[in-house]
Structures are given as C-alpha cells and as structure tokens.
N, C-alpha and C positions, 0 to 999 in steps of 0.2 A: 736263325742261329740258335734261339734255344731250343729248338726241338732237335733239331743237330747235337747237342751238346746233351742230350737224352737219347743220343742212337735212332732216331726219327729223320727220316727224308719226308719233310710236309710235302713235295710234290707226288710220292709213290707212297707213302706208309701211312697217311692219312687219310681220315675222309674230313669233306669240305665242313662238316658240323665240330670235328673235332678241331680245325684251325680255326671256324669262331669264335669256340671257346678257347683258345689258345687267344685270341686278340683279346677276347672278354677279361683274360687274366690277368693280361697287358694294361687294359681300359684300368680297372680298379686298383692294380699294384703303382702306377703312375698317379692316382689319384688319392693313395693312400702316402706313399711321397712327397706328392706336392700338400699336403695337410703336415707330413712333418717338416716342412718347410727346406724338401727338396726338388728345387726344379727346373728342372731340366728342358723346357721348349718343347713338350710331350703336346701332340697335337691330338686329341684323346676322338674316338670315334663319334659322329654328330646323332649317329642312327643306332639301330641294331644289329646289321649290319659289317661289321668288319673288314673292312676293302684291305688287304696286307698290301699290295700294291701301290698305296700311296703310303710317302714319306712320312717318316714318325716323328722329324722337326726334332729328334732328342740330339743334344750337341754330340760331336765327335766322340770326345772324351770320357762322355760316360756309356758309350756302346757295351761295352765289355762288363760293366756291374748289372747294366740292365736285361741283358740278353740271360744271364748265369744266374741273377737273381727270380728270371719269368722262367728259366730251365728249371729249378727247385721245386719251384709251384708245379710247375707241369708234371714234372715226373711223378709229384705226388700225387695228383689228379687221376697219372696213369697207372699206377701201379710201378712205376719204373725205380729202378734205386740208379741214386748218383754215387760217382764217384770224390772221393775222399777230396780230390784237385779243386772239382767243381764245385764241393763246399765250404773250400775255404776260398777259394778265387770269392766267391758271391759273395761271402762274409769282408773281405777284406775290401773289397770295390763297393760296397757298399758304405763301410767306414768308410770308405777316401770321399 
C-alpha cells in the first residue's frame, strides 16, 4: 500500500532490492514507534531478509497511518514527491 500511494506497483515497478529496502523502512519506522511508546503488534523482520508475504501482526486500525506514514519515507528514498492528501493523511493518523 505504501508504494501504491507513491504511484509504485511493487509487483511491476519494482525491483526485488528495492521492496527490501521498502521493508527495511518498515523494520526501523516500526521500531522507532515502538520506542516512542507506540505499538502497534508490528512483527518486525527476524533476518535480513524481508519476506512481504508474511503478516505484519499491526492491528486493523492503524493500517492507514502506517502504510502513509512508510509512503513519506519512501517516496523520499525515491525521489518521488507526495501529494498534499498524503501528507496530511500521514500527519494526522499519526497523531490519532
């Protein structure tokens, strides 16, 4: 979903090195969260590894901050710019 939300189809627009740096992003923004003492059941990868394929364990509820908040990061990673929606969506689901 966040590379969708950066204009990215990780199954066609990707390469496999670029979606594990997309988890790697994942791995540390989840981990910098759970240090400000938000957390979310973030099942953080065991290896190096990134399997996207297995479940992320993050509740329901906060799909939509965490997806828009790893979109931010990414797009900066790519060069990509966001849109105006998806940075206040990230700011705002971030505060809730």
């Amino acid at each position: 979903m966040a590379f969708s939300k950066i204009g990215l189809d990780y199954t066609f627009d990707l390469q496999p090195e670029e979606i594990q740096s997309g988890g790697k992003n994942l791995d540390a923004m989840m981990a910098q969260w759970d240090d400000e003492g938000i957390r979310l059941g973030y099942c953080s990868s065991a290896t190096d590894v990134v399997d996207v394929t297995v479940d992320s364990g993050i509740q329901d509820t906060a799909n939509l901050a965490v997806f828009s908040n790893l979109a931010m990061q990414l797009a900066s990673d790519l060069g990509r710019q966001v849109s105006q929606t998806l940075a206040a969506t990230a700011e705002r689901t971030y505060k809730q």
